[in-house]
Residue frames as qw, qx, qy, qz and C-alpha x, y, z in Angstrom:
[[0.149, 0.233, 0.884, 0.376, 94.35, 56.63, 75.37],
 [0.393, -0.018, -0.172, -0.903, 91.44, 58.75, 73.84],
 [0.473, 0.174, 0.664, -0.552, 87.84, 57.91, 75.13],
 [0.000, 0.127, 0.807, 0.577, 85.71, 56.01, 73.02],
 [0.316, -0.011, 0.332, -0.889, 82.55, 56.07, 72.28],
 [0.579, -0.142, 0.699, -0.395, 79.62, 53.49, 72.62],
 [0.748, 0.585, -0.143, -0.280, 79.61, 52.35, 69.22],
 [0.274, 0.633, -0.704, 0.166, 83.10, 52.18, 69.33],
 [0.374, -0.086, 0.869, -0.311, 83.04, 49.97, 72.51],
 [0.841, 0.219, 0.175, -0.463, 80.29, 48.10, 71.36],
 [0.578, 0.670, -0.463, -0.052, 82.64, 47.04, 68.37],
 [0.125, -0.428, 0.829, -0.338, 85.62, 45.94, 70.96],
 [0.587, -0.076, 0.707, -0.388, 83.49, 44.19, 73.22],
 [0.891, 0.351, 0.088, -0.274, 82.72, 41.99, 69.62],
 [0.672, -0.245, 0.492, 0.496, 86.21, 41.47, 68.97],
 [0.791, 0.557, 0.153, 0.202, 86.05, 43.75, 65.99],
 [0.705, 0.362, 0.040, 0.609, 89.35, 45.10, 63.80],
 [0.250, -0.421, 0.057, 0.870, 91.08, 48.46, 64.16],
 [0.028, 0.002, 0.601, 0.799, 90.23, 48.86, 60.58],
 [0.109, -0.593, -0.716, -0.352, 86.36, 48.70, 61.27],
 [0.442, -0.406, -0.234, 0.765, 87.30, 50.97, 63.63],
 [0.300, -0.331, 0.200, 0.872, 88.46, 53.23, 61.40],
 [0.076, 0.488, 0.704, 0.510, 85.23, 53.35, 59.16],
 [0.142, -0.842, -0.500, 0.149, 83.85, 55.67, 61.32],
 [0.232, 0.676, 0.019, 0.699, 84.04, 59.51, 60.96],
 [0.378, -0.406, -0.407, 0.726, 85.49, 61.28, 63.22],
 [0.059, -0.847, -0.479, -0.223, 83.02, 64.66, 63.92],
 [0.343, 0.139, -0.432, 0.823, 84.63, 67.52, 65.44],
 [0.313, -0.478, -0.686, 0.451, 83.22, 69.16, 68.18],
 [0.009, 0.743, 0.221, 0.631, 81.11, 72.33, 67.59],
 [0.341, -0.377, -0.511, 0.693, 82.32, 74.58, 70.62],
 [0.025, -0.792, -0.457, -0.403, 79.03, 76.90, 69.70],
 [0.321, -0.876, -0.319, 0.169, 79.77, 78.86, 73.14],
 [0.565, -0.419, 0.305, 0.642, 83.29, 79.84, 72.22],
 [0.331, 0.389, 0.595, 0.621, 82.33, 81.16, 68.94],
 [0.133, -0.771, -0.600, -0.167, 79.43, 83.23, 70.35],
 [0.510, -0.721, 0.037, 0.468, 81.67, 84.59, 73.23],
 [0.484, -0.222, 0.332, 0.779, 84.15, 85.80, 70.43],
 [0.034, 0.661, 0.480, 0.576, 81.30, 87.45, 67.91],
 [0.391, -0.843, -0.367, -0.041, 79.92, 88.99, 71.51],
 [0.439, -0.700, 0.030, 0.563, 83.66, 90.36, 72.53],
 [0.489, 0.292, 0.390, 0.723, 84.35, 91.51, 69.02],
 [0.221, 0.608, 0.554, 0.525, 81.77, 93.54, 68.58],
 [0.531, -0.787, -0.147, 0.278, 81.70, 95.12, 71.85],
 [0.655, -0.283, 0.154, 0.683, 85.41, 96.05, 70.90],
 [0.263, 0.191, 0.278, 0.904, 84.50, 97.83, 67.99],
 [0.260, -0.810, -0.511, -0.124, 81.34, 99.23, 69.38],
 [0.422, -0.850, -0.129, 0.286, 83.69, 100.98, 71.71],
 [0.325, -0.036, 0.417, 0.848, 86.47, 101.81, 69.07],
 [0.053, 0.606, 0.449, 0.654, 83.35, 103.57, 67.08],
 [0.360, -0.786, -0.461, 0.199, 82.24, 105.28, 70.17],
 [0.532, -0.445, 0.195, 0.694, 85.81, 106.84, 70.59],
 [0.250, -0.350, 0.131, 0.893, 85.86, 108.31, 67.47],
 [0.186, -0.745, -0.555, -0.319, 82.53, 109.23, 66.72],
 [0.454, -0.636, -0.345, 0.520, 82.94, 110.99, 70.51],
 [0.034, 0.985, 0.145, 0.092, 83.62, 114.57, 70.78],
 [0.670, -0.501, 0.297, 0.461, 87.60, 114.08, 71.33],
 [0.607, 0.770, -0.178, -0.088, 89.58, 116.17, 69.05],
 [0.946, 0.058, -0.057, 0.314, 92.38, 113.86, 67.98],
 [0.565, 0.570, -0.086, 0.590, 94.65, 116.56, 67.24],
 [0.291, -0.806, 0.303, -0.418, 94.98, 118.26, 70.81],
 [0.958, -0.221, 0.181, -0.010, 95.68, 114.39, 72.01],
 [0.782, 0.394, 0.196, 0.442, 98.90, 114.77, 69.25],
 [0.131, 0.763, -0.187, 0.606, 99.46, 118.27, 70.45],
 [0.321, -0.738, 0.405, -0.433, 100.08, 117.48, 74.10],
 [0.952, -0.100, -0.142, 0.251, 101.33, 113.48, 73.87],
 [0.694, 0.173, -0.163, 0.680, 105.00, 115.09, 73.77],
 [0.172, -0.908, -0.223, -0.312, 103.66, 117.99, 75.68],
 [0.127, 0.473, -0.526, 0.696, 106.87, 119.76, 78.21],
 [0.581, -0.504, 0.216, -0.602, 104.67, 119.07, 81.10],
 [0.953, -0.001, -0.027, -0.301, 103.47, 115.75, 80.33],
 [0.785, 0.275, -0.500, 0.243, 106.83, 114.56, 79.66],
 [0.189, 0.435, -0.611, 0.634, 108.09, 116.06, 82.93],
 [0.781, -0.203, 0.028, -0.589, 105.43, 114.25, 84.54],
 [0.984, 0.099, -0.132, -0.060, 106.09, 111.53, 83.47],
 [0.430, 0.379, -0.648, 0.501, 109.98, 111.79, 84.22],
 [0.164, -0.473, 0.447, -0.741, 108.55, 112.48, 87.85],
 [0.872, -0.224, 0.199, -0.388, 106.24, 109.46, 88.18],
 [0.919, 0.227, -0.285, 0.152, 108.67, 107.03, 86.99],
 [0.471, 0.287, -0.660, 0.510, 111.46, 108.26, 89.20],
 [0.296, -0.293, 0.624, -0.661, 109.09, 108.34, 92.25],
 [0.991, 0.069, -0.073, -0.084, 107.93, 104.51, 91.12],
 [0.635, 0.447, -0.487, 0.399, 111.43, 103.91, 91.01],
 [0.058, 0.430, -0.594, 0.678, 112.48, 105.18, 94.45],
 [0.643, -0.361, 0.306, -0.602, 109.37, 103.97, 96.29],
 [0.928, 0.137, -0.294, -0.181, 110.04, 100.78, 95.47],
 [0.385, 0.537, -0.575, 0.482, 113.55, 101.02, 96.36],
 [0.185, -0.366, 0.565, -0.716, 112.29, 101.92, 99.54],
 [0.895, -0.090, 0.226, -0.373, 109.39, 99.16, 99.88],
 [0.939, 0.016, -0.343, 0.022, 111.46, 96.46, 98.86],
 [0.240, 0.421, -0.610, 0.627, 114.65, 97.63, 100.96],
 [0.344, -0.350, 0.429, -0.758, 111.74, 97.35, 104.01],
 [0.869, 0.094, -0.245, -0.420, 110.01, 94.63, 102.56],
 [0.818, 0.106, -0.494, 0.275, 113.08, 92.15, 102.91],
 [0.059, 0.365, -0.656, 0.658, 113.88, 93.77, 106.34],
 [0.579, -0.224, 0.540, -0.568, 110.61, 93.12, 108.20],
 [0.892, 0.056, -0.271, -0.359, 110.14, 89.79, 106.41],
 [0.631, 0.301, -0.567, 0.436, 113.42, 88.63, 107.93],
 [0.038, 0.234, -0.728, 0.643, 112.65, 89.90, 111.08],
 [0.836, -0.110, 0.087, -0.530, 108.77, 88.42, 111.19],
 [0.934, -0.190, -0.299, 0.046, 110.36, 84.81, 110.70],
 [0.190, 0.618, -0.582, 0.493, 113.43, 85.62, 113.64],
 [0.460, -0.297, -0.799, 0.247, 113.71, 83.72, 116.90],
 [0.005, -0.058, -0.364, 0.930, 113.66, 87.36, 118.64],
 [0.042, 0.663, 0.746, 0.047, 109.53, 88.06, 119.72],
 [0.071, -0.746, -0.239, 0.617, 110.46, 91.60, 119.76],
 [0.011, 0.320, -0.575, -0.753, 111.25, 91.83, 116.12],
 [0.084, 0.421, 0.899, 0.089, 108.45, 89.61, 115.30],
 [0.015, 0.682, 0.532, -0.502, 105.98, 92.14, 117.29],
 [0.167, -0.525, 0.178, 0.815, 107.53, 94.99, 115.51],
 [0.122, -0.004, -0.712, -0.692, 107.16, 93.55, 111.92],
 [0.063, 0.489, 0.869, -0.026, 103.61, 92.31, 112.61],
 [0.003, 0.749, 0.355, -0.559, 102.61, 95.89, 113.84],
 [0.197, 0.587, 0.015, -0.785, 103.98, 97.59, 111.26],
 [0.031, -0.040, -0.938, -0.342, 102.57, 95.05, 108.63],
 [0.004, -0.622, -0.777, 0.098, 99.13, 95.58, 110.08],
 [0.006, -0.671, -0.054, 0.740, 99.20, 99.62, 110.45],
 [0.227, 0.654, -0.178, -0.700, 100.01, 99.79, 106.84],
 [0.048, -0.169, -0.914, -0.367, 97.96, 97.39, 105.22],
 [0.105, -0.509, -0.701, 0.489, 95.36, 98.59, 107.27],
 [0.086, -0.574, -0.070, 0.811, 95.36, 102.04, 106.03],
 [0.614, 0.704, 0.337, -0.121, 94.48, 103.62, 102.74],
 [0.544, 0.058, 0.156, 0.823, 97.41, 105.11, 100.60],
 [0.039, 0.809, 0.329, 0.486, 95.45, 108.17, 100.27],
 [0.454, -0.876, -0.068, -0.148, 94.82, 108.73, 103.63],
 [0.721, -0.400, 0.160, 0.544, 98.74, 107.80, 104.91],
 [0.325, 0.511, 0.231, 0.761, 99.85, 110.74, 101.75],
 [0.195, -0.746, -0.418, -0.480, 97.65, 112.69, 103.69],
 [0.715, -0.687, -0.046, 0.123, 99.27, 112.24, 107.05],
 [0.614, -0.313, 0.071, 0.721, 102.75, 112.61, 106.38],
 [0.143, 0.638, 0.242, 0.717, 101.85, 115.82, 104.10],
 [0.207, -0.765, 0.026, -0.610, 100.47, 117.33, 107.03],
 [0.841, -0.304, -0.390, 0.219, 102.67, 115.98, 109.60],
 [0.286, 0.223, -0.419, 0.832, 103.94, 119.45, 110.85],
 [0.531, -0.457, -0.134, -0.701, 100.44, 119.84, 112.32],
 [0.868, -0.400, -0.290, -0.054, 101.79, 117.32, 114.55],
 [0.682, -0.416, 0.056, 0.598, 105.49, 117.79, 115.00],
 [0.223, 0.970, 0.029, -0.091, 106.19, 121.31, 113.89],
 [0.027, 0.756, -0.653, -0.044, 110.20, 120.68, 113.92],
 [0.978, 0.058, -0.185, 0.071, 112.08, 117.21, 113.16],
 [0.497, 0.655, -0.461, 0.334, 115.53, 116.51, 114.11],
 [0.658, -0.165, -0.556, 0.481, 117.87, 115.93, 117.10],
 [0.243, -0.962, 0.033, -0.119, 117.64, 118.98, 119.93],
 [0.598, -0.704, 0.262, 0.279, 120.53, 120.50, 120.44],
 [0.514, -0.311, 0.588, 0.542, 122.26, 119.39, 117.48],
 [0.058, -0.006, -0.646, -0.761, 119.99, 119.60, 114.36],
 [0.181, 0.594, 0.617, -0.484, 116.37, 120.86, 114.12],
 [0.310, -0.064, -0.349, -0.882, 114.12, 122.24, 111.03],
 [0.555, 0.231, 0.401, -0.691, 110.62, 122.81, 110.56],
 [0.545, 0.087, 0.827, -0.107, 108.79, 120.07, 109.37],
 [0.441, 0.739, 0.361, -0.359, 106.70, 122.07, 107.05],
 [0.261, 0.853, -0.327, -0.313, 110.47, 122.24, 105.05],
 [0.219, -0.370, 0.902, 0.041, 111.36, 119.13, 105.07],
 [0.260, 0.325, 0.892, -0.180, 108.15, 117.45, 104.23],
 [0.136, 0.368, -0.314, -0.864, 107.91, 118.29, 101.08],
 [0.867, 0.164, 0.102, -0.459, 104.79, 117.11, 98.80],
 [0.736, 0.432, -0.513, -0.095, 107.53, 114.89, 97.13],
 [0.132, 0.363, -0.826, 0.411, 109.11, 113.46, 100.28],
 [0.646, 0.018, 0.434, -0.627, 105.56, 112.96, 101.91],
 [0.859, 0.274, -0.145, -0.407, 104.24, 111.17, 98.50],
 [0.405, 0.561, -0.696, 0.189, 107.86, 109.22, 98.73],
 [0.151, -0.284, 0.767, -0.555, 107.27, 108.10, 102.41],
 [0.677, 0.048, 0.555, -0.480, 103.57, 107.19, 102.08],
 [0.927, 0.237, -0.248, -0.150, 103.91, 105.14, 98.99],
 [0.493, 0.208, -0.796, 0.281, 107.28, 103.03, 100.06],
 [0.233, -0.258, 0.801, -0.486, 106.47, 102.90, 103.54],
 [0.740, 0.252, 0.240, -0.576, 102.96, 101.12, 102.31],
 [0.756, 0.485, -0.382, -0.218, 104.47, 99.34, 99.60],
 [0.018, 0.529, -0.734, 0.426, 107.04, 97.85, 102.15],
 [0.588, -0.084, 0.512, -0.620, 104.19, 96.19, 104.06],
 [0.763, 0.458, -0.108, -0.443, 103.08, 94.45, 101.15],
 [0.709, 0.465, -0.528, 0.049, 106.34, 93.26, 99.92],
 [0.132, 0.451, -0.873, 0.130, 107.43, 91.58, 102.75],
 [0.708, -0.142, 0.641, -0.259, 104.70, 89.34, 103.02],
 [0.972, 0.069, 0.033, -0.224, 105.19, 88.56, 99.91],
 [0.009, 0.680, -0.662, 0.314, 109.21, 88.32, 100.84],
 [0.546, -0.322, 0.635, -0.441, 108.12, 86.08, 103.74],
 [0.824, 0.299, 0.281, -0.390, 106.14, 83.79, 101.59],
 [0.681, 0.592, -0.431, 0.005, 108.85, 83.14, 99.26],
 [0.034, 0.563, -0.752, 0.341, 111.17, 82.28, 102.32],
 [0.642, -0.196, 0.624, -0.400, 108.97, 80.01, 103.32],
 [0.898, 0.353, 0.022, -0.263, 108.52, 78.20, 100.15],
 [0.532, 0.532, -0.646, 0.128, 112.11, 77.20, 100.16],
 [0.835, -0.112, -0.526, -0.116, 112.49, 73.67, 101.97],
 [0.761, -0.577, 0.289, -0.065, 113.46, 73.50, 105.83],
 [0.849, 0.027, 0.191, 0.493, 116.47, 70.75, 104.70],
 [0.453, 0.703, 0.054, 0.546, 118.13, 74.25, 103.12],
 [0.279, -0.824, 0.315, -0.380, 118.22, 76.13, 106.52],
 [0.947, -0.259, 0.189, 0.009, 119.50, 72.56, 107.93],
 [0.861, 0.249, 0.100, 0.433, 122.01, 72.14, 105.57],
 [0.028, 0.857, -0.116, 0.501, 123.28, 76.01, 105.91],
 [0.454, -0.790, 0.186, -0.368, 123.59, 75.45, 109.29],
 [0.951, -0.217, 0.182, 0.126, 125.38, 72.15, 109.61],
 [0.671, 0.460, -0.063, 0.578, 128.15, 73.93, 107.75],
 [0.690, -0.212, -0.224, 0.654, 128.17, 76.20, 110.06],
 [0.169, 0.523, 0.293, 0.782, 126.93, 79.35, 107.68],
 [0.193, 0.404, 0.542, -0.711, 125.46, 82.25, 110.23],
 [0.340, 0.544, 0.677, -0.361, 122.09, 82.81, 109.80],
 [0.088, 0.815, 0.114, -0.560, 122.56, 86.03, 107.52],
 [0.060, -0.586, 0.680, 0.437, 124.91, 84.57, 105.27],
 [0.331, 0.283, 0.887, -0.155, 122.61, 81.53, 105.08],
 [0.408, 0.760, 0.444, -0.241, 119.70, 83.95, 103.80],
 [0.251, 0.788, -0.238, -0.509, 121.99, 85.64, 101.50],
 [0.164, 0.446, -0.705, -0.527, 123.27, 83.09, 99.33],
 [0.045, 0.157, 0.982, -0.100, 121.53, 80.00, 100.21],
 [0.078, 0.490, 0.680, -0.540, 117.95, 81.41, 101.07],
 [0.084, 0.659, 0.050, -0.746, 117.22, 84.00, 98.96],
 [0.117, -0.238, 0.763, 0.590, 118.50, 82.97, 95.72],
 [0.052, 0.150, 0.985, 0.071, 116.19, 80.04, 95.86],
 [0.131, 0.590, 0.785, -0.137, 113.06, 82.05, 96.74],
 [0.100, 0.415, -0.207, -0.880, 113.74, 84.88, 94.42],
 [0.061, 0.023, 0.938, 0.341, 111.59, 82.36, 92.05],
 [0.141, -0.658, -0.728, -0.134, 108.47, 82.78, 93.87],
 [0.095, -0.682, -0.230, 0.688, 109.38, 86.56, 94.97],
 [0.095, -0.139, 0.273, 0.947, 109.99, 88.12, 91.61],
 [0.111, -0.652, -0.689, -0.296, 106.17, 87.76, 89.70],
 [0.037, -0.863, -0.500, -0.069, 104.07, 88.75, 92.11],
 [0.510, -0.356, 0.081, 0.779, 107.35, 91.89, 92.63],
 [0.227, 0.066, 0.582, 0.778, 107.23, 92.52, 89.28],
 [0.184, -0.646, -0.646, -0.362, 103.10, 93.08, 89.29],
 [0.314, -0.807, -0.394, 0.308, 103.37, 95.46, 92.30],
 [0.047, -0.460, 0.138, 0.876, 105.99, 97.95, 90.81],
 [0.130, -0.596, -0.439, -0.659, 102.98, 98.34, 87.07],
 [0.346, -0.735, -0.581, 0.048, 100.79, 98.26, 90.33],
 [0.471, -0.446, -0.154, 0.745, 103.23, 101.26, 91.87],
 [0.149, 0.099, 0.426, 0.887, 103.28, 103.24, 88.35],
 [0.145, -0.673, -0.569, -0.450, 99.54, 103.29, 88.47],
 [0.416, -0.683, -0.571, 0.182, 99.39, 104.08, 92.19],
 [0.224, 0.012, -0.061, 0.973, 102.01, 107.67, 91.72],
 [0.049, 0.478, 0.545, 0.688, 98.72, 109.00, 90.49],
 [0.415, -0.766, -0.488, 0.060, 97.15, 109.22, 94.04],
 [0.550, -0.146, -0.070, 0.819, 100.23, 111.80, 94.57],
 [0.070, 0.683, 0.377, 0.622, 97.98, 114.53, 92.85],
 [0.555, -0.684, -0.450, 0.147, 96.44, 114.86, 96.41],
 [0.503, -0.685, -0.045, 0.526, 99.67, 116.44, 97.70],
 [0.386, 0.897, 0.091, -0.193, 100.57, 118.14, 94.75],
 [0.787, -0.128, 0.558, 0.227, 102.99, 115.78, 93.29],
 [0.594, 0.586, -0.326, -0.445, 103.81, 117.44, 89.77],
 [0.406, 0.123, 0.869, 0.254, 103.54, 113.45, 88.16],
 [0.022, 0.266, 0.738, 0.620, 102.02, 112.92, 84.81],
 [0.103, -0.689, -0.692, -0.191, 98.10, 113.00, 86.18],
 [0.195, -0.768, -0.327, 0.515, 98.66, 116.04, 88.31],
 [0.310, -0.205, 0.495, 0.785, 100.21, 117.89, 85.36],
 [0.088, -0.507, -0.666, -0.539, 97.37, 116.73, 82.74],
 [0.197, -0.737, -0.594, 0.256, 94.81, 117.98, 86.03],
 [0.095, -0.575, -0.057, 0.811, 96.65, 121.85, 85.85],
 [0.182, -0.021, 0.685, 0.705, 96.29, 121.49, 81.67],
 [0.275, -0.412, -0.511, -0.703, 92.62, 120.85, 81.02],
 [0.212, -0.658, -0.416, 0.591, 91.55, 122.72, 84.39],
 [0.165, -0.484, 0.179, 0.840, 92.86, 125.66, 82.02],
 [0.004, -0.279, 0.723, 0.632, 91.95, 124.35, 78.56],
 [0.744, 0.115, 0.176, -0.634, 88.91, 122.63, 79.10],
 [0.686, 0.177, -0.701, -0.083, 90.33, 118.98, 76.72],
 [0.587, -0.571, 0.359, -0.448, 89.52, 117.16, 79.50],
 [0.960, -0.023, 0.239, -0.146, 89.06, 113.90, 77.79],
 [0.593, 0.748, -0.275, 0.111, 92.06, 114.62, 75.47],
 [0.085, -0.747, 0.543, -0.374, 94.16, 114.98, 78.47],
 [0.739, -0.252, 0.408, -0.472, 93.36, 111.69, 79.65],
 [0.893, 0.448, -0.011, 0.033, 93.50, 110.01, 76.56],
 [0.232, 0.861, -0.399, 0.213, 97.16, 111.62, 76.97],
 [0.577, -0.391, 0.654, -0.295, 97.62, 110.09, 80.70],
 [0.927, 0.091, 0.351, -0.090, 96.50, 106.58, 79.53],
 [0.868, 0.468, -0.121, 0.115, 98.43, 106.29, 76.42],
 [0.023, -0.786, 0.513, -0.343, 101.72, 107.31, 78.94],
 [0.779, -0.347, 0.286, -0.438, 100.55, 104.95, 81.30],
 [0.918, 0.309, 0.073, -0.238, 100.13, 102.22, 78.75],
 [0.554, 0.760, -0.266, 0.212, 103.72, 102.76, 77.36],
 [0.133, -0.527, 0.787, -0.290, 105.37, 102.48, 80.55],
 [0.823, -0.132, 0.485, -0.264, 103.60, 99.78, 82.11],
 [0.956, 0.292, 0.022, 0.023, 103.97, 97.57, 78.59],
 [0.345, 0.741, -0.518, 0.254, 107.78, 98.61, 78.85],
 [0.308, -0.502, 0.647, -0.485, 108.42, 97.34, 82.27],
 [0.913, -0.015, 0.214, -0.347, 106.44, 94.26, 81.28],
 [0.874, 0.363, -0.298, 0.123, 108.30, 92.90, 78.86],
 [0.137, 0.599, -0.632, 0.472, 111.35, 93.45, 81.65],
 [0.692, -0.299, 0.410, -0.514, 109.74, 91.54, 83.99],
 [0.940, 0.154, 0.102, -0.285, 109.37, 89.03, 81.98],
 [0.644, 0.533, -0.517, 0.184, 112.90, 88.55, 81.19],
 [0.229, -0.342, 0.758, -0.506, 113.96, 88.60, 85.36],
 [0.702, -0.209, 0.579, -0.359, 111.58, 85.79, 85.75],
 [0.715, 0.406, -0.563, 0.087, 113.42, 83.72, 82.73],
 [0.080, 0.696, -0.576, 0.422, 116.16, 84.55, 84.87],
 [0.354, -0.373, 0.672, -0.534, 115.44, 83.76, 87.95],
 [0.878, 0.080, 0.249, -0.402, 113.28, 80.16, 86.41],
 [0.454, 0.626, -0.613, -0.163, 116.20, 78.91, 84.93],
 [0.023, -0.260, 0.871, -0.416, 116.72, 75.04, 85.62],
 [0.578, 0.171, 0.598, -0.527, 112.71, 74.69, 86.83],
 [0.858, 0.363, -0.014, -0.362, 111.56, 73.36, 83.35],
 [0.457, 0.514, -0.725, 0.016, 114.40, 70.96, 83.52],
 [0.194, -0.130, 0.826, -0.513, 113.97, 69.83, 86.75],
 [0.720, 0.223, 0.105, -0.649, 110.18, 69.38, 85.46],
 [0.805, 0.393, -0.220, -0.386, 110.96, 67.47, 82.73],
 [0.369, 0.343, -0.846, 0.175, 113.75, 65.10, 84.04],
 [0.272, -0.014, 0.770, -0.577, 111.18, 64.38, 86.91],
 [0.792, 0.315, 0.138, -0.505, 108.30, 63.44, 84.37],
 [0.642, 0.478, -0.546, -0.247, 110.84, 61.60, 82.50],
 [0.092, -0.270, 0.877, -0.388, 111.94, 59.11, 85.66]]
């Protein structure tokens, strides 16, 4: 029931009609700050749209190197090493999140440690280490049976490959973990009273259920992955930004190039949104039913 107001009560509390009620105008609410806020982010907006092209940016080098051979092979190179690191951080993610909630305290230990190491760290600086990780182990392999030098194996792409997934890994399995926990105790109970092992349990039963609260924040960490290729430059990663970086090093368009990078950026990222957003239809299918048959009870 909508609040009155002390007129209104006043009225009641006399026993009058509805219908004297209704003599009164109704006033809408001036929301003066909401207005103000929207004049104040307009203008800003175009303040910084006139900036742009007022600016010294010539449009037409931005148009001469969007579809640029580099840029595009950049860009083929940050998207399939966003792709793979993921692969590889969520393939670790759902291993140590499964073995942080185990009965075993030596898996536990394990996942904790390497959950703390590489959260702990910077991504920069871990790029940095495995790049120059023959300065530690100058050969890799088995003695005796298989041995190269590190410095050939540990390539700027394999390095940039290892220290984003192995970093991204960390991440995802707490939030892995966090989804497993948000599905109800009575589910591992009920798994088990059938008998299911444990593994089989988390794969159909377990998993399904907390793919709900895993995909989102998932979905926000591979944009978050696309953005993060960029630190790859470091090791000399030909991706998109390290590409633009060899261009107007040469050319001098610095900002042009940039403008280039961003609008690349932009394009993936809004691509991959709108994909997201369909997997977490998916995977929410059912919850606004369940909602609404429980508001309707």
């Amino acid at each position: 029931m909508a609040a009155l107001s002390g007129e209104q009560m006043a009225l009641h509390s006399k026993g009058a009609t509805a219908s004297d009620i209704d003599q009164f105008e109704h006033v809408r609410r001036l929301h003066i700050g909401r207005h103000v806020s929207g004049v104040v982010l307009i203008a800003l907006a175009l303040w910084i749209v006139i900036a742009f092209a007022r600016g010294q940016i010539e449009w037409h080098v931005v148009g001469q190197f969007l579809t640029a051979q580099a840029i595009l092979a950049g860009l083929a190179f940050t998207v399939l090493l966003t792709a793979l690191a993921m692969l590889l951080g969520i393939t670790l993610g759902v291993t140590v999140a499964v073995a942080g909630l185990s009965a075993n305290p030596i898996a536990r230990w394990l996942a904790g440690a390497y959950v703390w190491f590489f959260r702990g760290t910077p991504v920069l600086l871990q790029l940095m280490l495995w790049f120059n990780l023959a300065l530690v182990f100058p050969t890799i392999g088995i003695p005796g049976l298989y041995e190269a030098r590190t410095v050939d194996v540990m390539t700027p792409f394999f390095a940039a490959l290892l220290g984003l997934g192995l970093c991204q890994g960390a991440y995802t399995s707490e939030v892995v973990r966090a989804g497993l926990l948000s599905v109800g105790q009575g589910q591992y109970e009920a798994a088990s009273s059938i008998g299911m092992p444990r593994f089989q349990a988390l794969r159909r039963i377990i998993l399904p259920q907390a793919m709900r609260a895993i995909v989102p924040p998932i979905g926000n960490e591979v944009i978050g992955m696309v953005k993060m290729t960029s630190l790859a430059s470091v090791v000399q990663v030909s991706e998109i930004m390290y590409n633009a970086q060899n261009i107007y090093y040469v050319n001098n368009h610095v900002i042009e190039l940039l403008i280039v990078v961003t609008i690349w950026y932009l394009i993936v990222v809004s691509i991959l949104s709108v994909f997201q957003k369909k997997i977490e239809r998916y995977y929410s299918r059912g919850a606004g039913r369940g909602a609404q048959s429980r508001r309707g009870r």
